[in-house]
MIVO-754721 format. One record per residue (C-alpha): residue number from 1; x, y, z. Coordinates in pm, 1 decimal. Layout:
% residues N
+-----+----------+----------+----------+
|   k |       xx |       yy |       zz |
+-----+----------+----------+----------+
| NUM |        X |        Y |        Z |
...
+-----+----------+----------+----------+
This chain:
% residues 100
+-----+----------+----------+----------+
|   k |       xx |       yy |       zz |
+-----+----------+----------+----------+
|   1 |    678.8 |    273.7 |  -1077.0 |
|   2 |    848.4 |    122.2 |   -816.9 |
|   3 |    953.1 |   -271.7 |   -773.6 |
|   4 |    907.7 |   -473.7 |   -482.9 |
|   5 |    944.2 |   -855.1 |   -372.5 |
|   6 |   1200.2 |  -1090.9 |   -408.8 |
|   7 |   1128.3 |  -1368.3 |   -110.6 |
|   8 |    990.4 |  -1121.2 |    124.2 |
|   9 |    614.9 |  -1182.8 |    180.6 |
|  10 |    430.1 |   -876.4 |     87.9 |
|  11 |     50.1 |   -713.8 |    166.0 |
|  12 |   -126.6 |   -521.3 |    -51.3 |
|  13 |   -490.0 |   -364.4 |    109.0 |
|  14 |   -679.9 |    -97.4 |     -8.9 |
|  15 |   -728.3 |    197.2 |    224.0 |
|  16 |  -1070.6 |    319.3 |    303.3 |
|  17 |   -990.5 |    633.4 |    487.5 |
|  18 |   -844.3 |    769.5 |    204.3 |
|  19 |  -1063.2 |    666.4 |    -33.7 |
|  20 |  -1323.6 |    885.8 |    212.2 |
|  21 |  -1046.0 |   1167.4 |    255.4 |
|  22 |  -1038.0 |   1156.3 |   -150.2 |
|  23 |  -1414.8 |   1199.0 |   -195.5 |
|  24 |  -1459.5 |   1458.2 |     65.6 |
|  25 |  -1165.4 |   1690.1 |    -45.6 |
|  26 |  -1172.7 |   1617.6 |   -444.9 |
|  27 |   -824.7 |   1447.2 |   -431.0 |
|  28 |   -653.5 |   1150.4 |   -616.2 |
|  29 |   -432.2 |   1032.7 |   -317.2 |
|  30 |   -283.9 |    651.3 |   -427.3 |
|  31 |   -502.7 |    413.5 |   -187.5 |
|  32 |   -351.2 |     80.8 |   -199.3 |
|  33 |    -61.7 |     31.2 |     41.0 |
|  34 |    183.6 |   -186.0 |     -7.0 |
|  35 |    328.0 |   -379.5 |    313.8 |
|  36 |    659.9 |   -505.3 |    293.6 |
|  37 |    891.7 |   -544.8 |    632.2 |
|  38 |    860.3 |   -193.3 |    835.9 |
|  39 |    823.1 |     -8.5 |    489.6 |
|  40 |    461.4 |     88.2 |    351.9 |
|  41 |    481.4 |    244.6 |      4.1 |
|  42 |    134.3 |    356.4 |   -185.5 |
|  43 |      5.6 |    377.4 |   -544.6 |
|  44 |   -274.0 |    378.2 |   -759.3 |
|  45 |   -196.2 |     22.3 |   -927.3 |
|  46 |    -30.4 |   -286.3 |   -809.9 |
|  47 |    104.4 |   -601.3 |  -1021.8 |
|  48 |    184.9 |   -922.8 |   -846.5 |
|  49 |    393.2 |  -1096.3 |  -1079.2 |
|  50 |    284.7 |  -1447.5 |   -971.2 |
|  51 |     99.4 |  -1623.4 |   -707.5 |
|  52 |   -104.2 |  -1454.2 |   -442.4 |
|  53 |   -380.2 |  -1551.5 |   -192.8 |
|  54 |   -667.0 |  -1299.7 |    -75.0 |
|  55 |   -711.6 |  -1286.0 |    300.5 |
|  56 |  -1054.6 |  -1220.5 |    475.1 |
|  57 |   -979.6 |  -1210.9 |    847.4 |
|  58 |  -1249.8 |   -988.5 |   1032.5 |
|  59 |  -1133.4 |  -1139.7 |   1417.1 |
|  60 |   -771.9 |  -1095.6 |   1370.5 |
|  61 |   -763.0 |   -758.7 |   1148.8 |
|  62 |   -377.4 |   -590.6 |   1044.4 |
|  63 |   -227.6 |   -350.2 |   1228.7 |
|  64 |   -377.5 |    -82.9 |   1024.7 |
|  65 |   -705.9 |   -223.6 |   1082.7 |
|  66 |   -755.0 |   -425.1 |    736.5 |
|  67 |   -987.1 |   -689.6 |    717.8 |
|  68 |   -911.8 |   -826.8 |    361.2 |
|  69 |   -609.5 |   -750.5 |    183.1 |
|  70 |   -350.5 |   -955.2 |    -48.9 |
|  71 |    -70.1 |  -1157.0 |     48.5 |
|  72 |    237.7 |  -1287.2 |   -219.0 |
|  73 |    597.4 |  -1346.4 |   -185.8 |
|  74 |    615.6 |  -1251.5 |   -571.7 |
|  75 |    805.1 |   -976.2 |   -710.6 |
|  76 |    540.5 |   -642.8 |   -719.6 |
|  77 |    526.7 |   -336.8 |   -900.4 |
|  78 |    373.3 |    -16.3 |   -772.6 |
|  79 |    206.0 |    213.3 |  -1071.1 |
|  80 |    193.0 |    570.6 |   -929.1 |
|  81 |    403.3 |    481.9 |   -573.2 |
|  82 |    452.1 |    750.1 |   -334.2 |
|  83 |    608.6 |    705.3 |     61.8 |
|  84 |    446.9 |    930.2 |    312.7 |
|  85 |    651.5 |   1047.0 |    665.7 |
|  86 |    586.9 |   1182.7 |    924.9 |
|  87 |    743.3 |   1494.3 |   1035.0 |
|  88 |    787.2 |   1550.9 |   1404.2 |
|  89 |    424.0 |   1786.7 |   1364.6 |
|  90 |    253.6 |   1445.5 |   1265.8 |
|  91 |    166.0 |   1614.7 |    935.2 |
|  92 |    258.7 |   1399.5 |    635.9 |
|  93 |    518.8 |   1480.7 |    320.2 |
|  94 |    439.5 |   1328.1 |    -10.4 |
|  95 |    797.2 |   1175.3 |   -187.9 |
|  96 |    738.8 |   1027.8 |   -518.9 |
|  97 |    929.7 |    755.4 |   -642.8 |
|  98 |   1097.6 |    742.5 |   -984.6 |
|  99 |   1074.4 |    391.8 |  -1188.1 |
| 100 |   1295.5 |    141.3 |  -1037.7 |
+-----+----------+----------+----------+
């Protein structure tokens, strides 16, 4: 469980590719990422610990591609978070995060 917020506006959207990747391969890869800044964490559950707003914005879509996702400025917790990098061979490396 990880903790993130704290006057920083933050995006939460789920992510279909892996939810795809998942099905095809029989895997339980977290598929919500978390936005905050530069950093992207994932997990399995999120809790927004106050007020939120859902976005639907199919003509002007995230970097990522997202056409819906949640935006708060409230503290969040991560169930399950894990941070993915790159290595220079562009495969990625699984860290999981202990409780914060």
């Amino acid at each position: 469980m990880e903790k993130v917020g704290l006057a920083m506006k933050t995006i939460v959207h789920v992510n279909q590719h892996v939810i795809k990747s998942n099905n095809k391969h029989g895997k339980k890869d977290p598929v919500l990422t978390v936005k905050q800044g530069s950093k992207n964490t994932y997990g399995h559950e999120v809790i927004i610990d106050g007020p939120s707003k859902v976005v639907y914005s199919p003509d002007k879509p995230l970097s990522c591609g997202a056409r819906v996702w949640i935006e708060t400025e409230s503290n969040v917790t991560i169930i399950g978070a894990q941070k993915y990098e790159r290595s220079k061979k562009k495969t990625l490396i699984t860290n999981t995060l202990d409780a914060v």
